[in-house]
N, CA, C and O atoms as CSV, one atom per row, in Angstrom:
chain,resi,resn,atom,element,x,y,z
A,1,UNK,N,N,136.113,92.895,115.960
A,1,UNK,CA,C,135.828,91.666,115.225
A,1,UNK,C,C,136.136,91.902,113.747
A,1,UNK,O,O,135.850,92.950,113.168
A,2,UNK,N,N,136.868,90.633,113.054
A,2,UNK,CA,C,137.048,90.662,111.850
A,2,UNK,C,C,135.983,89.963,111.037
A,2,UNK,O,O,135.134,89.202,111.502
A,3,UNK,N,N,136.146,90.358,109.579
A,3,UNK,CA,C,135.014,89.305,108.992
A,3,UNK,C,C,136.084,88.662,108.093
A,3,UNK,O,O,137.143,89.207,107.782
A,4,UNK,N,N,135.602,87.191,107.637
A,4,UNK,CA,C,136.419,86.087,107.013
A,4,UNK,C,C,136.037,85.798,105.500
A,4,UNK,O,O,134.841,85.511,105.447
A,5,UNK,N,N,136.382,85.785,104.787
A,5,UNK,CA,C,135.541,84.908,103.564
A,5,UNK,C,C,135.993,83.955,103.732
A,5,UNK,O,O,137.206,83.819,103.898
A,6,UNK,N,N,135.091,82.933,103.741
A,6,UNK,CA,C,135.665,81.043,103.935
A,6,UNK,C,C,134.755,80.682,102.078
A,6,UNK,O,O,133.570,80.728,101.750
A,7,UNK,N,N,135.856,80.393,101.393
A,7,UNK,CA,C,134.761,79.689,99.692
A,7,UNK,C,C,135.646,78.778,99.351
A,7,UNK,O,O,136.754,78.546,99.836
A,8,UNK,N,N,134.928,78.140,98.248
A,8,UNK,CA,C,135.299,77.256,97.656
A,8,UNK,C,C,134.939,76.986,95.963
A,8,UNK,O,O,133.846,77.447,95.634
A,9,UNK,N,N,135.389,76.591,95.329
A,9,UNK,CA,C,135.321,76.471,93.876
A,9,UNK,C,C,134.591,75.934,93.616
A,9,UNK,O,O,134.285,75.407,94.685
A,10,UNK,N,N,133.764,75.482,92.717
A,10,UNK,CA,C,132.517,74.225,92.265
A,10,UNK,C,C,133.225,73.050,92.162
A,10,UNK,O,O,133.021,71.975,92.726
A,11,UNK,N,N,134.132,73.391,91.332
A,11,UNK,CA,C,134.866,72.204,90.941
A,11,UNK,C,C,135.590,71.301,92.322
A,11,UNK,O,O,135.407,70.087,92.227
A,12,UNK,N,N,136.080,71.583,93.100
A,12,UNK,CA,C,136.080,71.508,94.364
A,12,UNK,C,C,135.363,69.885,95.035
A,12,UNK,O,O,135.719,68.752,95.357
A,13,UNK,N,N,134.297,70.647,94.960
A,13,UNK,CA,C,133.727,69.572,95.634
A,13,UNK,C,C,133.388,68.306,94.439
A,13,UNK,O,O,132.596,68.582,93.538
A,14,UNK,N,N,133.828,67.352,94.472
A,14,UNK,CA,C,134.302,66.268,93.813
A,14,UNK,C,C,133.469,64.904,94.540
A,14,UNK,O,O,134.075,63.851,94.738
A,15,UNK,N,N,131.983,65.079,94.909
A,15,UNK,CA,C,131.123,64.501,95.824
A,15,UNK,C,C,130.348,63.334,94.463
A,15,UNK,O,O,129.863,63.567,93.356
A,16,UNK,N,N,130.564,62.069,95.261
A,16,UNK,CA,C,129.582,60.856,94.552
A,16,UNK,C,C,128.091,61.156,94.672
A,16,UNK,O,O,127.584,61.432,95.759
A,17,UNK,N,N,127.435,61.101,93.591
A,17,UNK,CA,C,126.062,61.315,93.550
A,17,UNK,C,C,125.260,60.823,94.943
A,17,UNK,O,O,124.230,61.369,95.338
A,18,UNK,N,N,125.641,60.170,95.333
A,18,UNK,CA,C,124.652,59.059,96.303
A,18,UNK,C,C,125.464,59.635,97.655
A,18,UNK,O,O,125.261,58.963,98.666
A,19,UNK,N,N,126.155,60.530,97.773
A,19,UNK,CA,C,126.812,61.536,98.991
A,19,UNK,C,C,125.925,63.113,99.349
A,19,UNK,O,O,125.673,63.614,100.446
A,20,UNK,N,N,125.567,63.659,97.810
A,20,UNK,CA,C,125.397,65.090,98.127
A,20,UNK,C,C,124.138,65.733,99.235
A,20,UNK,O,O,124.137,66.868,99.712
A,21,UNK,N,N,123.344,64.903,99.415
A,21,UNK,CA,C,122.435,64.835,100.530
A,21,UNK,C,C,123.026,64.950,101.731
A,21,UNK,O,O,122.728,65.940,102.399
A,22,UNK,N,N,123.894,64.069,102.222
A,22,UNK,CA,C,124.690,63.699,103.476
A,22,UNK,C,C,125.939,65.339,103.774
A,22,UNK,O,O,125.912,65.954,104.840
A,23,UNK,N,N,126.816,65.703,102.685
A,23,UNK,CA,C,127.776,66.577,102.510
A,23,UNK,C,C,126.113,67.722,102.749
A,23,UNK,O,O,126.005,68.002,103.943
A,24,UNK,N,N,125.163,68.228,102.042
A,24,UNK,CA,C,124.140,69.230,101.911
A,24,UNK,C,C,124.036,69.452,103.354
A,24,UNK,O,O,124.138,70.594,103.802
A,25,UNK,N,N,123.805,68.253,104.252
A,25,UNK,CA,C,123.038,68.598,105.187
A,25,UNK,C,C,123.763,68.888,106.378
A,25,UNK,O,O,123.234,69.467,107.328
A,26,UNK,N,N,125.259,68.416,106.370
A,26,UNK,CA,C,126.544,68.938,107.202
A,26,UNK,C,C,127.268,70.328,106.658
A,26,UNK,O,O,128.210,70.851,107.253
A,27,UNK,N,N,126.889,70.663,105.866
A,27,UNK,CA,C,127.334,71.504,105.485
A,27,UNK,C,C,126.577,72.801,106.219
A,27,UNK,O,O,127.024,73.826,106.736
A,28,UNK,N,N,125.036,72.212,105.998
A,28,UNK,CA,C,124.286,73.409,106.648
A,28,UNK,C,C,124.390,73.200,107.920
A,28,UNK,O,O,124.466,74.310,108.447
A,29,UNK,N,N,124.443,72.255,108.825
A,29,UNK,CA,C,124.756,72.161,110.314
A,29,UNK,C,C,125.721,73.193,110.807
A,29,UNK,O,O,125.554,73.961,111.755
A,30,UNK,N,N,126.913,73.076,109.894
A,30,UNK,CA,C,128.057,74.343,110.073
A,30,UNK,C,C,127.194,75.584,110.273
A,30,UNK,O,O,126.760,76.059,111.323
A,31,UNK,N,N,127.030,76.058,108.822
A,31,UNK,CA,C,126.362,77.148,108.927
A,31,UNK,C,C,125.272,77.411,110.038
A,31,UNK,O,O,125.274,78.551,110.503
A,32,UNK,N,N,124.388,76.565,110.506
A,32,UNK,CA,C,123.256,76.856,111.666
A,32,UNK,C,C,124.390,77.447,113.058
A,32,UNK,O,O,124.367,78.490,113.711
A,33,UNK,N,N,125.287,76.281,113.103
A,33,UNK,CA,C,126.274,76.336,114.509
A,33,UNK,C,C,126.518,77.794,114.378
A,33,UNK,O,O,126.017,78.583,115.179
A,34,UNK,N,N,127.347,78.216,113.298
A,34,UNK,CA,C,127.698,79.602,112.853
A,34,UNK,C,C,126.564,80.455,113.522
A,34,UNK,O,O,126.747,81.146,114.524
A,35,UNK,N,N,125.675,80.362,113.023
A,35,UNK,CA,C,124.293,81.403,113.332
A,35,UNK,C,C,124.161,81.528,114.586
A,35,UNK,O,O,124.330,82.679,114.989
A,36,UNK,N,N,123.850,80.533,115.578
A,36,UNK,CA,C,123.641,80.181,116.534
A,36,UNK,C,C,124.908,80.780,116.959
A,36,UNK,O,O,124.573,81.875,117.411
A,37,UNK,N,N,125.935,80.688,117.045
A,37,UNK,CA,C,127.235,81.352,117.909
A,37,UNK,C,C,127.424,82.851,117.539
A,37,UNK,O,O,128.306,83.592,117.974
A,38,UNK,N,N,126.042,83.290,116.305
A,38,UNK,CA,C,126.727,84.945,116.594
A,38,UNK,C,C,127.529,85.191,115.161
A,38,UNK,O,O,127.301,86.219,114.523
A,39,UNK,N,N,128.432,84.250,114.706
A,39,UNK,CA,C,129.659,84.736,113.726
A,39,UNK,C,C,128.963,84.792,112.396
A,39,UNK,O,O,129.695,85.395,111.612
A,40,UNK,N,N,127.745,84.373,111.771
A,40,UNK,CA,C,127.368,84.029,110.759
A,40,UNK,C,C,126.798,85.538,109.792
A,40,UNK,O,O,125.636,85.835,110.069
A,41,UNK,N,N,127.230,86.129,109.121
A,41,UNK,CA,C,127.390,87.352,108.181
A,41,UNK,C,C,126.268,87.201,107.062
A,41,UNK,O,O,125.290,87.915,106.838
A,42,UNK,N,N,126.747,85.973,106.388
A,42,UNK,CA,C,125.549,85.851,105.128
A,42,UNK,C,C,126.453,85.324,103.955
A,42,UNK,O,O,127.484,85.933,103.666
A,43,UNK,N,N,125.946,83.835,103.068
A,43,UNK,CA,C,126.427,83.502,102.475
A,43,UNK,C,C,126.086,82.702,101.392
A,43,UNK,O,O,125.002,83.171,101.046
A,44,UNK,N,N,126.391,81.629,100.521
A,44,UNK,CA,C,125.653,81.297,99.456
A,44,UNK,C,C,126.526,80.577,98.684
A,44,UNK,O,O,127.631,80.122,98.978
A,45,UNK,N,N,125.580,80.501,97.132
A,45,UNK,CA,C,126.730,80.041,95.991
A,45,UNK,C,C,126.202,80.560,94.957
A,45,UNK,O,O,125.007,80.680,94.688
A,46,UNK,N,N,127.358,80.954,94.213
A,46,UNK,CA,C,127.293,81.716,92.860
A,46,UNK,C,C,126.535,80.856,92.160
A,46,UNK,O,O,126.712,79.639,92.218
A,47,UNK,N,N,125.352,81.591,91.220
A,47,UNK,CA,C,124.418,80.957,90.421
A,47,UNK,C,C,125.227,80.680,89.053
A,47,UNK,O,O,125.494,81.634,88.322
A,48,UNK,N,N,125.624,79.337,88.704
A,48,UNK,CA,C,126.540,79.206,87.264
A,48,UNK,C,C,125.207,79.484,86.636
A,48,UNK,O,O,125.268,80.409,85.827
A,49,UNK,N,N,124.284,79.066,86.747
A,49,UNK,CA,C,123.196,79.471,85.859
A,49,UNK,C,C,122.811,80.619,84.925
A,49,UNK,O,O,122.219,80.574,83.846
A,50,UNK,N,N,123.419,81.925,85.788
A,50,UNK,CA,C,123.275,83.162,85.497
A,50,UNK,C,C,124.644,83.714,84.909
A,50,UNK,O,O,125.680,83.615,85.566
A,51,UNK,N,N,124.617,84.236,83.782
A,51,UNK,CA,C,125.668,84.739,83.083
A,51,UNK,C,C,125.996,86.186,84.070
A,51,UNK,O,O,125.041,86.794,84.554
A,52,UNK,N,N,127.395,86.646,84.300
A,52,UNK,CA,C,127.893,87.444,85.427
A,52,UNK,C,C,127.958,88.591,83.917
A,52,UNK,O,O,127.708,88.224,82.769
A,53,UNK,N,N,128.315,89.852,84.290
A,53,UNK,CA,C,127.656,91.117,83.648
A,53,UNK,C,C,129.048,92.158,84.160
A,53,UNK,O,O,129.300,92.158,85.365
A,54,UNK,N,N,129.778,92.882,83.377
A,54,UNK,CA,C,130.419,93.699,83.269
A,54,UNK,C,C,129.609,95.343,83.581
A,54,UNK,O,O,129.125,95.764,82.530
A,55,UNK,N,N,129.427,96.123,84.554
A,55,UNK,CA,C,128.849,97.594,84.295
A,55,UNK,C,C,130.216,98.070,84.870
A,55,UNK,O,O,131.110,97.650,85.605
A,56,UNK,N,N,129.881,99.224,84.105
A,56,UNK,CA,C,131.190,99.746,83.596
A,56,UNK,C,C,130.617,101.283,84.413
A,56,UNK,O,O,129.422,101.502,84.611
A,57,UNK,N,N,131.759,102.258,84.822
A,57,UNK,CA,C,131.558,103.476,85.858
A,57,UNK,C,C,130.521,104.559,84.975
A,57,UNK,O,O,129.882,105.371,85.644
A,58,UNK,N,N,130.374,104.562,83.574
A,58,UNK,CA,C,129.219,105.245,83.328
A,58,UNK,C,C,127.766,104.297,82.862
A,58,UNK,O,O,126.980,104.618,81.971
A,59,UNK,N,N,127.703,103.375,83.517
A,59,UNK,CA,C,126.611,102.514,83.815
A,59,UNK,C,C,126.209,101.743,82.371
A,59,UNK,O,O,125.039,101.438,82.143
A,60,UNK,N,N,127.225,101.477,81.479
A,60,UNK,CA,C,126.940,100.585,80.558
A,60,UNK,C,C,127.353,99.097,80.896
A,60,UNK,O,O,128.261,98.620,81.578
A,61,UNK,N,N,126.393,98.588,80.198
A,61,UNK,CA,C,126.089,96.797,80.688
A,61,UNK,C,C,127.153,96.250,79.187
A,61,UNK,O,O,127.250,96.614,78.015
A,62,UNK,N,N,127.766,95.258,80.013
A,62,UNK,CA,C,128.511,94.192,78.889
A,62,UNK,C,C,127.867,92.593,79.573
A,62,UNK,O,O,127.316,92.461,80.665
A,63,UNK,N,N,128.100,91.680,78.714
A,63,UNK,CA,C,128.525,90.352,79.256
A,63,UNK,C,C,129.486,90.079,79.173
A,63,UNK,O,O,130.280,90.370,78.279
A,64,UNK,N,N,129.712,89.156,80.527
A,64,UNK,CA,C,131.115,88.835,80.380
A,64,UNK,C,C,131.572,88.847,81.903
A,64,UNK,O,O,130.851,88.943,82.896
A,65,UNK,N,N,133.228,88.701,81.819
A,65,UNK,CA,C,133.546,89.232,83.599
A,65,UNK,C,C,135.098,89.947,83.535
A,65,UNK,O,O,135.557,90.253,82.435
A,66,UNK,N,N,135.627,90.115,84.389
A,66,UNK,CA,C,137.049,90.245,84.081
A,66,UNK,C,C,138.059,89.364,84.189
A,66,UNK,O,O,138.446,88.812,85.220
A,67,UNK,N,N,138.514,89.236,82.996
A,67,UNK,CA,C,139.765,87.795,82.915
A,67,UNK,C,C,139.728,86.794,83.785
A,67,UNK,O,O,139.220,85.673,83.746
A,68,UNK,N,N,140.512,87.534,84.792
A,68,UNK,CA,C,141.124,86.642,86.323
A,68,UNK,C,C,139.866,85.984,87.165
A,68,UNK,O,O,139.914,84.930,87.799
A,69,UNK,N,N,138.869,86.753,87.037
A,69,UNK,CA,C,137.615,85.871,87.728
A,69,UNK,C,C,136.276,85.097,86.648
A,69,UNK,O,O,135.213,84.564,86.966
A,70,UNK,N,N,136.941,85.346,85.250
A,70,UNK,CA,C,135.936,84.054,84.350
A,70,UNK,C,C,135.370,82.369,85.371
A,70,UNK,O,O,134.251,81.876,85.512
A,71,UNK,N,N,136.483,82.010,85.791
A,71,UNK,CA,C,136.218,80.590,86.844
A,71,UNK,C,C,135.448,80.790,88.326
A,71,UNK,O,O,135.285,79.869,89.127
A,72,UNK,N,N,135.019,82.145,88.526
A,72,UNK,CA,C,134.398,81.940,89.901
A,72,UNK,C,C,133.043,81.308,89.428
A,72,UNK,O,O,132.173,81.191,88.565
A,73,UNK,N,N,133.625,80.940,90.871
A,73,UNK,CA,C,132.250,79.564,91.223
A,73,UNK,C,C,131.751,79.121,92.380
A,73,UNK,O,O,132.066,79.765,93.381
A,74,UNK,N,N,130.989,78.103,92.523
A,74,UNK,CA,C,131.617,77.682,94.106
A,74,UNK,C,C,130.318,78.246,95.367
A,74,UNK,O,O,129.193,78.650,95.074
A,75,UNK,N,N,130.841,78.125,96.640
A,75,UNK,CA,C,129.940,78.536,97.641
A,75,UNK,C,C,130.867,79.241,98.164
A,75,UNK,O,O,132.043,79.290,97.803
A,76,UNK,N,N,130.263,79.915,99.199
A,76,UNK,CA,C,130.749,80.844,100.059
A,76,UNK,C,C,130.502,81.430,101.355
A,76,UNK,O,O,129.579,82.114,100.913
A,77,UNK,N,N,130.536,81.790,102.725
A,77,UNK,CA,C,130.092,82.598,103.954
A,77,UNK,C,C,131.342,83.179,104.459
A,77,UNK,O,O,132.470,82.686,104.457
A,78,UNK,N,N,130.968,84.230,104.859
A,78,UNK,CA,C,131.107,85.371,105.617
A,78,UNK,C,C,130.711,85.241,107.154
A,78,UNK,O,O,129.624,85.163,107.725
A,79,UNK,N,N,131.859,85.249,107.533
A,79,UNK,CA,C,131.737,84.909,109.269
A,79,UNK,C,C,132.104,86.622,109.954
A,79,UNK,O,O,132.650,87.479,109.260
A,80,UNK,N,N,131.854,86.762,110.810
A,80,UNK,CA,C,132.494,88.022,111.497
A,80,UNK,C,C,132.827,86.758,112.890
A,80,UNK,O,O,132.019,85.967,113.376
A,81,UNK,N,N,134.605,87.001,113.322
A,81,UNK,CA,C,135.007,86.062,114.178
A,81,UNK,C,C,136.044,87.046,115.022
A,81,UNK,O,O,136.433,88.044,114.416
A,82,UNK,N,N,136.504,86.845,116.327
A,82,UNK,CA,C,137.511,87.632,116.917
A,82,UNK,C,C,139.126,87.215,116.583
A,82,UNK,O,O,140.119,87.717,117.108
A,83,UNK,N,N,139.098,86.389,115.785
A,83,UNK,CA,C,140.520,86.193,115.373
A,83,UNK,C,C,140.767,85.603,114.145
A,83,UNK,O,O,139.784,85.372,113.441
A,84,UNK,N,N,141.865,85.309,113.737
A,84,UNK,CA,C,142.340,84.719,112.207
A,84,UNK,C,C,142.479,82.895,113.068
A,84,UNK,O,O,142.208,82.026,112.239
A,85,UNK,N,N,142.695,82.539,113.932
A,85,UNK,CA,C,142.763,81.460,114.355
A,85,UNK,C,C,141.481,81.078,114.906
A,85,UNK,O,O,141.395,79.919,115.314
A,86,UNK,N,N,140.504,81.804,114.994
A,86,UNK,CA,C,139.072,81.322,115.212
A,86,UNK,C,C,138.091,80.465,113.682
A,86,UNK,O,O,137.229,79.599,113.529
A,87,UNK,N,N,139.300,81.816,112.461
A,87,UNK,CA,C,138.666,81.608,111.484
A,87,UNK,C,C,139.066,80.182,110.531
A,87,UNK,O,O,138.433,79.582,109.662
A,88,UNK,N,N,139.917,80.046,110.916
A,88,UNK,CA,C,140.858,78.701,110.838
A,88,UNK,C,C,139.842,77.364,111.022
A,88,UNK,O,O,139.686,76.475,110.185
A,89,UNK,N,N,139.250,77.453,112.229
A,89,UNK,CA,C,138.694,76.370,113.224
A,89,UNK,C,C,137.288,76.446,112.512
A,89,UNK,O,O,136.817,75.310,112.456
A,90,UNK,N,N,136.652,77.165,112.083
A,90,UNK,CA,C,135.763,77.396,111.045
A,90,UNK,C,C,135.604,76.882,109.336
A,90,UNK,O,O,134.800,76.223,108.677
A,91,UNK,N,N,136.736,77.532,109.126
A,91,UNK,CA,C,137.069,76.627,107.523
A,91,UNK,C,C,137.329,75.670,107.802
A,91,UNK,O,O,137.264,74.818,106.915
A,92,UNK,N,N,137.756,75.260,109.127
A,92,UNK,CA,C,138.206,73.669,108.821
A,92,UNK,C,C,136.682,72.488,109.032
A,92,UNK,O,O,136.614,71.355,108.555
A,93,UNK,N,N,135.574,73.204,109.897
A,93,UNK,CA,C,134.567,72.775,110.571
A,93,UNK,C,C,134.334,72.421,108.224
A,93,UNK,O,O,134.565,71.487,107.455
A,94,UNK,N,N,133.862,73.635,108.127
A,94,UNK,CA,C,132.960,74.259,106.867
A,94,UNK,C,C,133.693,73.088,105.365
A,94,UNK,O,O,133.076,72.737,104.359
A,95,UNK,N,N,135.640,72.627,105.878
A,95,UNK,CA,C,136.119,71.680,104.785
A,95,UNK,C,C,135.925,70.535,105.098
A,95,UNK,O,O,135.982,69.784,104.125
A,96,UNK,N,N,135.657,69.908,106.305
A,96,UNK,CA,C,135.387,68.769,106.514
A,96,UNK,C,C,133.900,68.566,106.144
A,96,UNK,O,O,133.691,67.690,105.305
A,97,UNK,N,N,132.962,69.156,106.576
A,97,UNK,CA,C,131.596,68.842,106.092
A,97,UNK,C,C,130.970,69.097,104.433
A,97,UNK,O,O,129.918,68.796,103.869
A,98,UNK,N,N,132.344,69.878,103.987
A,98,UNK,CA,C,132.341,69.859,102.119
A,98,UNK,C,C,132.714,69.057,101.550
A,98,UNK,O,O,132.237,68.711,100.469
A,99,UNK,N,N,133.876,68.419,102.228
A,99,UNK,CA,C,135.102,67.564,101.617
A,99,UNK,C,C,136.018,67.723,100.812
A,99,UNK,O,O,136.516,66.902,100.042
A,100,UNK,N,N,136.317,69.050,101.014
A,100,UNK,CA,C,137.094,69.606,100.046
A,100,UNK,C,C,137.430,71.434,100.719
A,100,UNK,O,O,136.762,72.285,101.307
A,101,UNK,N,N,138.934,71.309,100.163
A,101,UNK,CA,C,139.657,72.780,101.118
A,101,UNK,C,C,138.986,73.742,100.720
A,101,UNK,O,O,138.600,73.946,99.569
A,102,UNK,N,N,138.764,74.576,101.943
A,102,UNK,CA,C,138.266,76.060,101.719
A,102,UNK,C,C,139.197,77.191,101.949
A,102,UNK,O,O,140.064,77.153,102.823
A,103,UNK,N,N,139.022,78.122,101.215
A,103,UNK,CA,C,139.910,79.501,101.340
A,103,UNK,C,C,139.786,80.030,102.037
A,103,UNK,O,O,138.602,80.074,102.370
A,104,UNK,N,N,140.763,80.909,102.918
A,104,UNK,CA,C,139.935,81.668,104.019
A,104,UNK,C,C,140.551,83.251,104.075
A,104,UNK,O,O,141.560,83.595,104.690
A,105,UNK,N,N,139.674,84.106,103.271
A,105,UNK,CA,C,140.322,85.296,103.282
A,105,UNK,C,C,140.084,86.478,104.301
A,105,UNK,O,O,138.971,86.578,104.818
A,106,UNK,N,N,140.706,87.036,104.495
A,106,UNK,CA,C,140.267,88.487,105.524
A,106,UNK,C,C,139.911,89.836,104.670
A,106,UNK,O,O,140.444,90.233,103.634
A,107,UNK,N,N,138.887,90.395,105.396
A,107,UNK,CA,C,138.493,91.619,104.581
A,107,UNK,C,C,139.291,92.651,105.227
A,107,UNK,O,O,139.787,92.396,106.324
A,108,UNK,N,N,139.468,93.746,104.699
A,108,UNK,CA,C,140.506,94.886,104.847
A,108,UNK,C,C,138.417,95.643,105.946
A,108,UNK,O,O,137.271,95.681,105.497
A,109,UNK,N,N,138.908,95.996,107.167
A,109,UNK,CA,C,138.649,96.798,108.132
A,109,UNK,C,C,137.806,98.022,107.672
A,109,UNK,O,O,138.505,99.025,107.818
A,110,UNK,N,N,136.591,98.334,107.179
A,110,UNK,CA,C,136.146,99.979,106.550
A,110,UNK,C,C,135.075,100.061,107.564
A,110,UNK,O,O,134.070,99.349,107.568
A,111,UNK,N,N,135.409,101.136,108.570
A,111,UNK,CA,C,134.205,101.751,109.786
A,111,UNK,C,C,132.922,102.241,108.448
A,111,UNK,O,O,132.151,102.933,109.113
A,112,UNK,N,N,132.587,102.228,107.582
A,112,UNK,CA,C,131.669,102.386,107.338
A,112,UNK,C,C,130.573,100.910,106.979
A,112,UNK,O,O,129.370,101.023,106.744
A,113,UNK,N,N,131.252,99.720,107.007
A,113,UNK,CA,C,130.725,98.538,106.520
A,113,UNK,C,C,130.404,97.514,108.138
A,113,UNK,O,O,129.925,96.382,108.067
C-alpha cells in the first residue's frame, strides 16, 4: 500500500458564506467514508493563524519559512490506498465535496515509516 497526499490551497476554496456549513459537512463525510474503509492516515489544515518557524540543523529558531513554501495553506489528508488510480477516485470524492481541485501527491516508499 501506498500513501497519497490529497491538499489544497486556502485560497482554493472560493465558497459563498451561506455554503461553508454544507461544503464543512461533505467534506467530513469523505473523510469518515475514508476512515471507515481503512485508507484514512491523518489529516487537517494548516493553522494561518500560527506564524511557521525556520529550525535550522543546530537547533536555532528563526521566523519565517523557505521561499517556495511562504503560500502554504490550505487542508490536507493522507490516505494509505492500493493504487494511484484508487487515489484518483478519492481526490476526486475529497474535490467535489470542497469545490475546488485537489493535488494528489505520492510519498516516496521508507520501510521505516
Amino acid at each position: 500500500m501506498t500513501k497519497y497526499l490529497i491538499s489544497f490551497p486556502a485560497p482554493a476554496m472560493d465558497i459563498p458564506d451561506e455554503d461553508w456549513v454544507e461544503v464543512g459537512e461533505a467534506s467530513r463525510a469523505v473523510i469518515r467514508e475514508a476512515k471507515h474503509a481503512g485508507a484514512y492516515v491523518f489529516g487537517g489544515g494548516i493553522n494561518a493563524d500560527v506564524e511557521p518557524l525556520m529550525v535550522a540543523a543546530d537547533g536555532g529558531v528563526a521566523h519565517g519559512t523557505y521561499p517556495q513554501s511562504k503560500e502554504l495553506s490550505g487542508g490536507f489528508c493522507v490516505l494509505e490506498l492500493p493504487s494511484r488510480d484508487a487515489a484518483i477516485t478519492w481526490a476526486a470524492k475529497l474535490a467535489k465535496a470542497c469545490r475546488c481541485a485537489q493535488e494528489l501527491r505520492e510519498f516516496h516508499h521508507d520501510p521505516e515509516s
